[in-house]
C-alpha positions as CSV (number, residue, x, y, z in Angstrom):
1,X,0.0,0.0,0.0
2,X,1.7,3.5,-1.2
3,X,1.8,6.1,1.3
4,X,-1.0,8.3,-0.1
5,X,-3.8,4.8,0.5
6,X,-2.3,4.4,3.7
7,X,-2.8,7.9,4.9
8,X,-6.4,8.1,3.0
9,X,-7.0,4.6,4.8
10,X,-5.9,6.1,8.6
11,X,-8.5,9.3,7.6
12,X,-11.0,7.3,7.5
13,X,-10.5,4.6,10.0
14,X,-8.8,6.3,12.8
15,X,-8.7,2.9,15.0
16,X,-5.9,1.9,12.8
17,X,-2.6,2.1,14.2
18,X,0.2,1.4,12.1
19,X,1.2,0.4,8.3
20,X,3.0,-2.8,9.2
21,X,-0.5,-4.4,11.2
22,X,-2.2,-4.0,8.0
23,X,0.3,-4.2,5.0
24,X,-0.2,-8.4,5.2
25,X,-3.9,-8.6,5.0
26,X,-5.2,-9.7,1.4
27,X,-7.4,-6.9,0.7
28,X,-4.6,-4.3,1.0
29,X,-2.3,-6.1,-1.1
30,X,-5.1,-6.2,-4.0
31,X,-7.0,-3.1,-3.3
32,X,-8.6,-2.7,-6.2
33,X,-9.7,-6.2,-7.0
34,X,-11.6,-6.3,-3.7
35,X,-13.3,-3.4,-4.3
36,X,-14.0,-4.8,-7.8
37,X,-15.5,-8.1,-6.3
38,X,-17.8,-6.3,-4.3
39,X,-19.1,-3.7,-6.9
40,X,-20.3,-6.7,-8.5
41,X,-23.1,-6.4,-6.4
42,X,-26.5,-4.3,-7.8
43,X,-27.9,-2.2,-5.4
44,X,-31.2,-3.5,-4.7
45,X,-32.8,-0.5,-7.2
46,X,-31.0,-2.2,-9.8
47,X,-32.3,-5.8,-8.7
48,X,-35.9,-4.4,-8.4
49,X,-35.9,-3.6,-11.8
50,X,-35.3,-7.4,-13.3
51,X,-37.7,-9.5,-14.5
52,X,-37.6,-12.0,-12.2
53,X,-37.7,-9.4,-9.4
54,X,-40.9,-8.0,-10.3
55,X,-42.1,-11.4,-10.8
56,X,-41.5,-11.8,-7.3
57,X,-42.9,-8.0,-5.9
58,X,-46.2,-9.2,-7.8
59,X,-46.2,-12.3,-5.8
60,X,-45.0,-11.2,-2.4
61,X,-45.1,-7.6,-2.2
62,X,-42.5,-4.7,-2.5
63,X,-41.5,-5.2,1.5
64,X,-41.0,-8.5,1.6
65,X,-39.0,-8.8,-1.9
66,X,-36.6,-5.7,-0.9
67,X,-36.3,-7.1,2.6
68,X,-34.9,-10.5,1.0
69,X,-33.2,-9.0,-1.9
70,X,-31.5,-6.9,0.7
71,X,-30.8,-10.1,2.6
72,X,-29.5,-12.1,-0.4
73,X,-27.2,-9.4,-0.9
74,X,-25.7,-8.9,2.5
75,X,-25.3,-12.9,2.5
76,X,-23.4,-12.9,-1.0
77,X,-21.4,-10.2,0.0
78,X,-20.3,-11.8,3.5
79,X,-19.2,-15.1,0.9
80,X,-17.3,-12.8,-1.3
81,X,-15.5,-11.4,1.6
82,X,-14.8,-15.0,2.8
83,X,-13.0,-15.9,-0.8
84,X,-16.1,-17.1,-2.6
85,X,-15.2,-16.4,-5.9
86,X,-18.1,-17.9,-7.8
87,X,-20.0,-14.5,-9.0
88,X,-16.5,-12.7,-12.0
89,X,-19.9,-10.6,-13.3
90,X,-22.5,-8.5,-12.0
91,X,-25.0,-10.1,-14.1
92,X,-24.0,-13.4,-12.5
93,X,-23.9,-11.5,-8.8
94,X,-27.5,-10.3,-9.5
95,X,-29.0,-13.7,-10.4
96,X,-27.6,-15.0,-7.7
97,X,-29.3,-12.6,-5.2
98,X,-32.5,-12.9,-7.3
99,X,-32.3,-17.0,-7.0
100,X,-31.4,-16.7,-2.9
101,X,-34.2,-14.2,-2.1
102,X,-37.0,-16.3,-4.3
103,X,-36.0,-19.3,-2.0
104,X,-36.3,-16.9,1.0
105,X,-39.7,-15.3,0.2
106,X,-41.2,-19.1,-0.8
107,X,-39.5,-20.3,2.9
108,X,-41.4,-17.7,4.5
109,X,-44.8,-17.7,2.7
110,X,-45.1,-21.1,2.5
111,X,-48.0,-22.3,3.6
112,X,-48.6,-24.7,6.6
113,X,-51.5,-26.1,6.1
114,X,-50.5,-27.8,2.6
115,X,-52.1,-30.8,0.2
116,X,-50.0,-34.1,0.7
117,X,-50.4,-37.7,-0.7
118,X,-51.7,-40.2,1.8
119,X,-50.1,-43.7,1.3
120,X,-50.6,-44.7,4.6
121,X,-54.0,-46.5,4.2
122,X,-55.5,-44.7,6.6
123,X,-59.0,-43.6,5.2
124,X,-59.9,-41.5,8.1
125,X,-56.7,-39.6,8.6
126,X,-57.2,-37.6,11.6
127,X,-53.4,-36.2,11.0
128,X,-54.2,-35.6,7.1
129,X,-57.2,-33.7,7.2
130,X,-59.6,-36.7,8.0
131,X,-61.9,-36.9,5.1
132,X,-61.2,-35.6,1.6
133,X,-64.3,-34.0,0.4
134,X,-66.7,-34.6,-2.9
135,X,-66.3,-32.6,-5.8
136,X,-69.6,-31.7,-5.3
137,X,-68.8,-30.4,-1.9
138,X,-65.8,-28.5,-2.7
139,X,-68.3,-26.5,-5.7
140,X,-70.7,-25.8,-2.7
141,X,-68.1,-24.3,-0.6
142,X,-66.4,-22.1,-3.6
143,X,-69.8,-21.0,-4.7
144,X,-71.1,-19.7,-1.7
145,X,-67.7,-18.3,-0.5
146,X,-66.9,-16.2,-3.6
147,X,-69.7,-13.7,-2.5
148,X,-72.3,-13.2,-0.4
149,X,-74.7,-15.7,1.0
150,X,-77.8,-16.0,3.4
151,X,-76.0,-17.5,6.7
152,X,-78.6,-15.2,9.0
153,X,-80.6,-14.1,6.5
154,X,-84.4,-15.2,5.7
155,X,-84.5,-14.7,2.4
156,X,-88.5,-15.1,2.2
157,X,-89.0,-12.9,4.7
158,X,-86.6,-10.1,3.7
159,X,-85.4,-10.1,7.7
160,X,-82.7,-11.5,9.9
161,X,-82.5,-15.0,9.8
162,X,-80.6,-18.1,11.7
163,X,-77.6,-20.1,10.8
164,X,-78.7,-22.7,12.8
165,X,-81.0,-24.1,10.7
166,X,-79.4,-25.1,7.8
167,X,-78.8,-28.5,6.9
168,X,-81.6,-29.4,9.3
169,X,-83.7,-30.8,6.5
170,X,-81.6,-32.8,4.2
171,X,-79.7,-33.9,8.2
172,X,-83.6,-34.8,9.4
173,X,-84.5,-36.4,5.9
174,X,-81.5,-39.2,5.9
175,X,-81.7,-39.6,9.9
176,X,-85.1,-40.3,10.2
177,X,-85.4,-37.5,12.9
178,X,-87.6,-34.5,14.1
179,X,-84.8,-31.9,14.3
180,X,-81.2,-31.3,13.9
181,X,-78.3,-28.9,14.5
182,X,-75.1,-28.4,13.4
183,X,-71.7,-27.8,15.9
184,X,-68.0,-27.7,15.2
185,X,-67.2,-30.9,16.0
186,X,-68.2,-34.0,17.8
187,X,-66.8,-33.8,21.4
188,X,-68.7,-30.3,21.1
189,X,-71.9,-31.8,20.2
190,X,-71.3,-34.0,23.5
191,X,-70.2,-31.2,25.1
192,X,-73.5,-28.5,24.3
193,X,-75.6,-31.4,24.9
194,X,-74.6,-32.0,28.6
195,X,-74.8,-28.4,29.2
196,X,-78.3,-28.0,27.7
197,X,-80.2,-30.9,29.1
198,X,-77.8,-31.8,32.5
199,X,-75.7,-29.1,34.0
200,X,-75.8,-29.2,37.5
201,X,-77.0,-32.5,37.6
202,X,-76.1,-36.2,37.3
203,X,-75.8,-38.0,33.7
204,X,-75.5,-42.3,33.9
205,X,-72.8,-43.8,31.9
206,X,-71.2,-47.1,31.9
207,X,-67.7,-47.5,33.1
208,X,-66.9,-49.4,29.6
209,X,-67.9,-46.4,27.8
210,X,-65.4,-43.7,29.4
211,X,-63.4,-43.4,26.5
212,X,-60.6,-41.4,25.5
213,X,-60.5,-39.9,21.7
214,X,-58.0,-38.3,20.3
215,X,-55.8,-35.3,21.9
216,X,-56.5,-36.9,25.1
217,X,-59.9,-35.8,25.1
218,X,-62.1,-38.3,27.8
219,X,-65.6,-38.0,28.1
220,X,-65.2,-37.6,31.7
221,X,-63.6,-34.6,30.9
222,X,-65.6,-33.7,28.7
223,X,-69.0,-33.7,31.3
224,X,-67.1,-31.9,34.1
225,X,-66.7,-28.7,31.6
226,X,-70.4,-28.7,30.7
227,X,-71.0,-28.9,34.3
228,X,-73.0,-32.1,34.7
229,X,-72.1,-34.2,37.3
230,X,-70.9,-38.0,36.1
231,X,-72.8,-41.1,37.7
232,X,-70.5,-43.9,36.5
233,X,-72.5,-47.4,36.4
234,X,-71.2,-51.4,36.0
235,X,-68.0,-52.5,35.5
236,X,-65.4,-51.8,32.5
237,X,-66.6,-54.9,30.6
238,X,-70.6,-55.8,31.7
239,X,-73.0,-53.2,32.6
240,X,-76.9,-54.3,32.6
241,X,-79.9,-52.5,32.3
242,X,-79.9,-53.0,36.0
243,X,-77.1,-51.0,36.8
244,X,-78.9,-47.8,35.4
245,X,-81.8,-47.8,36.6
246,X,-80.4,-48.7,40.5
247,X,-78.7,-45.4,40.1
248,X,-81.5,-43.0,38.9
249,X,-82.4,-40.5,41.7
250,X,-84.4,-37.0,41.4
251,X,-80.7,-35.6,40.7
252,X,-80.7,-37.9,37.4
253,X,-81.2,-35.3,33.9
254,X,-79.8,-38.2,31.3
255,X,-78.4,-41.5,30.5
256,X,-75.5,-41.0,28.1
257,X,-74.7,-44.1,25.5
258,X,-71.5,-43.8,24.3
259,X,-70.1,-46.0,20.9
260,X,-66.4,-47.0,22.2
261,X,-65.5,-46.4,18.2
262,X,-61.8,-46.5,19.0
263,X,-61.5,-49.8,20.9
264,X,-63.1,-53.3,21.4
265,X,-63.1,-55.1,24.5
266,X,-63.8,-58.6,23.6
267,X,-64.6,-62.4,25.6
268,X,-66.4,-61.7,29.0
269,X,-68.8,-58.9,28.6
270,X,-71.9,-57.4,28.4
271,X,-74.1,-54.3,27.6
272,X,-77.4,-53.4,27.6
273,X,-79.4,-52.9,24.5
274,X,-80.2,-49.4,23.2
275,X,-84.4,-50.5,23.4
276,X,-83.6,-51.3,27.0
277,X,-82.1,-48.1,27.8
278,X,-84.6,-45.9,26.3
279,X,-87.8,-48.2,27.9
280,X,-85.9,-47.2,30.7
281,X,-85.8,-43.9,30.2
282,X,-89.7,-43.2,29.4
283,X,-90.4,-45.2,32.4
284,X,-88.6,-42.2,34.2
285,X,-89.3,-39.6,32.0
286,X,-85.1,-38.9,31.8
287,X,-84.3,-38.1,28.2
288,X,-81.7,-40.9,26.3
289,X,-79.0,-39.4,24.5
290,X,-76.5,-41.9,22.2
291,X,-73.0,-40.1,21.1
292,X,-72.3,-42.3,17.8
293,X,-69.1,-40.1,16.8
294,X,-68.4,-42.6,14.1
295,X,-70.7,-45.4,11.9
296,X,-72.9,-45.2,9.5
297,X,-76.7,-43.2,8.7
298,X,-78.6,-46.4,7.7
299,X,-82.2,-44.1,7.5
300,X,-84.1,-44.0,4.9
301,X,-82.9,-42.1,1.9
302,X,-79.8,-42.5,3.0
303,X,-78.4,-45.1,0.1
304,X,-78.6,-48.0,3.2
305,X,-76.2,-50.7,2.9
306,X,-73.8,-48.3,1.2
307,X,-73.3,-45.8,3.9
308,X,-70.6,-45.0,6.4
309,X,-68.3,-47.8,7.5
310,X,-70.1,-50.7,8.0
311,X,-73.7,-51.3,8.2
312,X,-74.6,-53.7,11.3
313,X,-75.9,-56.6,9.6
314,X,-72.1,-56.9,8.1
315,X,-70.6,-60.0,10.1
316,X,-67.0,-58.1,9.6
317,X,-68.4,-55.0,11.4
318,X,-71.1,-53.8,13.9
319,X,-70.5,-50.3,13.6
320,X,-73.8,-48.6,14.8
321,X,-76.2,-46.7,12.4
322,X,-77.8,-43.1,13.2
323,X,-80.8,-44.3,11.4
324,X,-81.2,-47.2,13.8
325,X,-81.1,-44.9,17.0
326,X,-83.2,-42.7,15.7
327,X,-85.8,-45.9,15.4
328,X,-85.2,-47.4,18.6
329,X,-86.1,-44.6,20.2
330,X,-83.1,-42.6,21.8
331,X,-84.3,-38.7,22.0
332,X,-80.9,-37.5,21.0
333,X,-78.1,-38.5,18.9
334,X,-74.7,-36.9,18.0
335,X,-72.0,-37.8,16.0
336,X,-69.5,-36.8,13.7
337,X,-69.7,-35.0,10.0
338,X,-66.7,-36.1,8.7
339,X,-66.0,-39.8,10.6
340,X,-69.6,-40.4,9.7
341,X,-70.4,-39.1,6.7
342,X,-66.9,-38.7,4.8
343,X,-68.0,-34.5,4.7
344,X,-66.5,-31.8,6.7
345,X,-65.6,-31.8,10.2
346,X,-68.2,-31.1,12.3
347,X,-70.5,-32.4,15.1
348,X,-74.1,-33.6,14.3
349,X,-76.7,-33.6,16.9
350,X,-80.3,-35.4,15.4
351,X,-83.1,-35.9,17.5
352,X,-86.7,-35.0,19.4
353,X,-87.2,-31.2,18.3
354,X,-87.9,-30.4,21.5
355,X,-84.4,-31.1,23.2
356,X,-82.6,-30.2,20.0
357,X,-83.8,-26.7,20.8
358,X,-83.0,-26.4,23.8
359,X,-79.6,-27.3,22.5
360,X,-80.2,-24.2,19.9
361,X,-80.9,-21.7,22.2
362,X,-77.9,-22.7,24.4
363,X,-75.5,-19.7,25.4
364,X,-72.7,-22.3,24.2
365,X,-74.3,-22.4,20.5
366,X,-72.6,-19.1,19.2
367,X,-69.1,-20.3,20.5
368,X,-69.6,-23.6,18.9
369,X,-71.1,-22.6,15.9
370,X,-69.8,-23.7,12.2
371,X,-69.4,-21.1,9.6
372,X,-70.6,-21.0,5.8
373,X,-67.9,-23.3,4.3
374,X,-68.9,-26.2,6.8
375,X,-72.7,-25.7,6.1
376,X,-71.7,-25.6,2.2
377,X,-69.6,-28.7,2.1
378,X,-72.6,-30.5,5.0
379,X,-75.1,-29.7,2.8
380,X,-73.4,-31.0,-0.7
381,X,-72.8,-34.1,1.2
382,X,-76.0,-34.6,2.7
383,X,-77.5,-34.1,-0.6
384,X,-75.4,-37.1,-2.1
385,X,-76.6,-39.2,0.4
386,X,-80.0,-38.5,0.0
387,X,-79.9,-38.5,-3.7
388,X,-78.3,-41.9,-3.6
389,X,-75.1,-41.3,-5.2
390,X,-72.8,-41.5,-1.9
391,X,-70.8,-44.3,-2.9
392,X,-69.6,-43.2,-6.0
393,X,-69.5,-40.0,-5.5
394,X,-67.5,-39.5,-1.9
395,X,-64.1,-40.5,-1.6
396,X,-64.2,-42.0,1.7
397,X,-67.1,-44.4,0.8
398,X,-65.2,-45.2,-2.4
399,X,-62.0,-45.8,-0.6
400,X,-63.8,-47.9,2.0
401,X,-65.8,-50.2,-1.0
402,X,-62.4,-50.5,-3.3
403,X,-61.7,-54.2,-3.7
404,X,-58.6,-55.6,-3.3
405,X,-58.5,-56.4,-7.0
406,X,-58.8,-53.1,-8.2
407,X,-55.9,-51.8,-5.8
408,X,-53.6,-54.4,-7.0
409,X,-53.8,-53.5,-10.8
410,X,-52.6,-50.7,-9.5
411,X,-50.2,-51.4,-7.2
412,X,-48.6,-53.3,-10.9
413,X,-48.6,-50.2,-12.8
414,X,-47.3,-47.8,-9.8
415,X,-44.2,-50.7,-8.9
416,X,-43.4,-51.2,-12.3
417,X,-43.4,-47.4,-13.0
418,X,-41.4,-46.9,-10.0
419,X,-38.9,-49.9,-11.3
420,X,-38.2,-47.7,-14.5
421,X,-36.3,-45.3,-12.5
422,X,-32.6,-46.0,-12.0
423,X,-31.3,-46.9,-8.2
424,X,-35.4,-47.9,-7.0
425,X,-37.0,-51.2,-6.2
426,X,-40.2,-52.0,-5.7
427,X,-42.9,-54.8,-5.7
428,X,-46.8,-55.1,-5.0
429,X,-47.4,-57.0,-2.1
430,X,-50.4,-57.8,0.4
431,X,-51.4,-56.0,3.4
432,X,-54.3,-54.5,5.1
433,X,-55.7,-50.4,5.0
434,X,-57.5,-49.1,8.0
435,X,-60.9,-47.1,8.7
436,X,-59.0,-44.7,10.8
437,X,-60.6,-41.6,12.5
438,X,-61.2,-44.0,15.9
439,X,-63.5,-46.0,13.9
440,X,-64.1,-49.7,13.7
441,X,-61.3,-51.0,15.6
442,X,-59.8,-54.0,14.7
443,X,-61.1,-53.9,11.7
444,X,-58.7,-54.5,8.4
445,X,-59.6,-53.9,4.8
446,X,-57.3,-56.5,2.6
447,X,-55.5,-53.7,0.2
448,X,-52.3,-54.0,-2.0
449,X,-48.8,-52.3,-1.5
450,X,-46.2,-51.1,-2.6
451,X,-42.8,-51.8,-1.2
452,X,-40.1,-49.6,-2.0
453,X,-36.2,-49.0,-2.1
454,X,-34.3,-46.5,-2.6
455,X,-30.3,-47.8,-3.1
456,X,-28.1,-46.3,-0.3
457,X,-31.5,-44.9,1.9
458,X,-32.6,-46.8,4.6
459,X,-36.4,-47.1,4.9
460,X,-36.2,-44.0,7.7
461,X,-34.4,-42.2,5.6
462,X,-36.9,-42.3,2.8
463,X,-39.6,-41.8,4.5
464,X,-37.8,-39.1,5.6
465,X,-37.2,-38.3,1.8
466,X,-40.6,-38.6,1.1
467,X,-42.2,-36.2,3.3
468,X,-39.8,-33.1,2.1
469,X,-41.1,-33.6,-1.5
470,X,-43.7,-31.3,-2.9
471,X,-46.5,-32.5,-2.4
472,X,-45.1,-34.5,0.2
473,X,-45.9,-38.5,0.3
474,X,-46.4,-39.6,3.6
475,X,-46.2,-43.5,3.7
476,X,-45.8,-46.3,6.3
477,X,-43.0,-48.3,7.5
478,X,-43.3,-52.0,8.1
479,X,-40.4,-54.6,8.8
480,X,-38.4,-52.1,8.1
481,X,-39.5,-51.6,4.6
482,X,-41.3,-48.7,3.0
483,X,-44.7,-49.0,1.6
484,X,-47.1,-47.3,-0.3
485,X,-50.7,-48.3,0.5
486,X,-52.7,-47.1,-2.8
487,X,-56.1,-46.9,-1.2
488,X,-55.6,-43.8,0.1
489,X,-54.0,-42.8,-2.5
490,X,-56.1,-40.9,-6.1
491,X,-56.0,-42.8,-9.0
492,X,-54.8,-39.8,-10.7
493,X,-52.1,-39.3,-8.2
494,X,-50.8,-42.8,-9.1
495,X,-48.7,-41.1,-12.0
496,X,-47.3,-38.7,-9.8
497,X,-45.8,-41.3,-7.3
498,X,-43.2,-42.1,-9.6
499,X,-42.4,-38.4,-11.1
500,X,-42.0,-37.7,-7.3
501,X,-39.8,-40.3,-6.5
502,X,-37.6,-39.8,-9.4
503,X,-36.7,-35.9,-7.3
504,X,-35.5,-38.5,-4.6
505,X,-31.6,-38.7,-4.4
């Protein structure tokens, strides 16, 4: 460094002491090609004005793209200074910025609720979204959500209206029942239900019927927040008839029947029939309320024999039908929109229209409430039940009927597809798919899979793999192998496996 720099250097960094502490350092041997390397860099005016940065303003806004084009900047200019010397031209400098601020603004818009493949087998995917909706339903929900629509408004008479009554028709038509209502989900249709007919006093349930659901939700739980007061009854596996009416008292407001849809205890035990609970009740006068949660409408216009997961006269399955409570004479019934009817999440309460509204006009109703899209996508699904067309037209139930034929034609095409590409294995083999959603326990559909491997991954890692892919592919692991269970699985997604996989390395 000449004598002039060295000065015009101490001027402006007064810090420095001497000549000889600096005269080593690589920047002040080579002055100007430093300050060459960095004037590579665009100021971020200059980035702005590319293509592919106002491509990226119109996407994410002018913030957010300066903030990461300033970013990307700073970053390549910390590299340079470390000897990266992979930019020689400002056009090269500049679409590297442009490429490291894309990735940042997609990082930090990216969404986290996002579409994935299930390969699981899994139909009711509580994880995945639990039940993908008809194309019918998904119309529903864009057409009313696009504009306006009559929530709480009576279009007839020109005047407020209530949200609470829709659905209630097509929901009373395939039930079989005098009224209904609509909630968010099912433990709050348990929940609003306690509270309406029982807080402050005692509701009889079963001991083998204090079941836990998913998120560690218990019904016990459950009862002490709508402020009834639990009267437990029998033993874990036999409870009679008997048992409830010893323990009905002037504090008794319900006896609460609960479908343990997520379990099965099996061998020594006994319960009492519905018929003999609600003969029971009316010799009382105390209401009978059943909380299906899962199981199938079996009512009339409700395509019977088709519907939900198994009707009862199926000797694989006794999954319980709402169309059957209704008949046997329970005065309530709840249970769920989506485990149930392959719709929307939500909770379902059917029944005697006097308690249902006195469930309506509960303080509880407005907090619980669903909004437009869930009435939309209830009401397109109802209407394919009543009309008959359920299962061909609602994934679930189509996922549910697939034979285990049809899955391994399939399972052929995908595995030998998947063969094609270089470094991958894979073969068709049998296995079993389940209902899911904590309904019918124990209970395996025969399915075809497909077992994959990937050379050098082990089965962890490609799962692992897998789920970072776009759409990610979440699968099962099994014996330490990888499969692909194509139930859950579109046919038109079938294709896409292998284009997926092929990004895999």
């Amino acid at each position: 460094m000449g004598d002039y720099a060295f000065a015009d250097f101490r001027e402006r960094n007064p810090s420095a002491i001497k000549k000889s502490d600096i005269s080593n350092h690589s920047a002040f041997r080579n002055p100007q090609s430093a300050m060459a390397d960095f004037r590579l860099i665009p100021s971020v005016d200059e980035l702005r004005r590319s293509p592919g940065a106002r491509a990226l303003e119109a996407q994410f806004g002018a913030d957010a793209t300066v903030a990461a084009l300033r970013g990307a900047a700073a970053d390549l200019r910390a590299a340079i200074a470390a000897g990266d010397d992979g930019c020689r031209t400002e056009a090269a400098a500049a679409a590297r910025i442009e490429t490291a601020a894309g990735a940042r603004l997609r990082e930090a818009f990216r969404p986290s609720l996002q579409p994935v493949i299930n390969a699981t087998g899994v139909v009711i995917h509580t994880n995945l979204g639990r039940a993908p909706l008809a194309p019918s339903a998904i119309e529903r929900i864009a057409e009313v959500a696009r504009g306006y629509s009559s929530l709480e408004y009576d279009v007839e008479r020109g005047a407020r209206g209530r949200r609470d009554v829709h659905a209630e028709r097509l929901l009373c038509r395939v039930s079989g029942a005098e009224a209904a209502v609509v909630v968010n989900n099912n433990a709050a249709a348990t929940l609003i239900v306690l509270a309406a007919l029982a807080a402050g006093r005692e509701v009889i349930v079963s001991r083998g019927e204090l079941v836990e659901i998913g998120g560690g939700f218990r019904v016990p739980d459950v009862m002490a927040q709508s402020g009834a007061v639990l009267r437990e009854v029998g033993t874990t596996n036999k409870t009679r008839a008997a048992d409830y009416a010893a323990a009905i008292s002037e504090r008794t407001a319900l006896i609460l029947r609960v479908h343990p849809s997520n379990f099965r205890i099996e061998g020594f035990t006994e319960r009492p029939r519905l018929t003999d609970l609600v003969s029971l009740g009316r010799k009382f006068t105390i209401p009978v309320a059943e909380d299906l949660g899962s199981g199938h409408l079996g009512g009339q216009g409700s395509d019977r024999g088709q519907t939900g997961v198994r009707p009862r006269s199926d000797p694989i399955g006794t999954e319980p039908a709402v169309g059957e409570t209704i008949a046997a004479g329970a005065d309530l019934c709840c249970f769920s929109g989506d485990k149930l009817l392959g719709g929307p999440q939500a909770g379902i309460i059917v029944g005697r229209a006097a308690l249902v509204d006195r469930v309506r006009r509960h303080p509880l109703m407005r907090a619980l409430r669903v909004d437009k899209m869930t009435y939309a996508a209830l009401d397109a699904t109802l209407t394919e039940y009543a009309a008959g067309r359920a299962a061909a037209t609602i994934p679930v139930q189509r996922m549910l009927a697939a034979s285990g034929d049809d899955i391994r034609a399939r399972a052929d095409a995908v595995a030998s597809a998947i063969r094609a590409i270089r470094g991958w294995r894979a073969e068709p083999i049998e296995g079993a798919s389940a209902v899911g959603g904590g309904s019918a326990p124990g209970l395996a559909l025969p399915t075809w899979l497909v077992a994959v491997e990937k050379a050098g991954l082990s089965a962890d890692a490609l799962e692992s793999r897998l789920r970072q892919l776009t759409p990610p592919i979440v699968a099962r692991i099994e014996r330490d192998r990888l499969l692909l269970d194509l139930r859950t699985v579109f046919p038109e997604q079938d294709a896409q496996l292998a284009r997926l996989l092929a990004d895999v390395s």
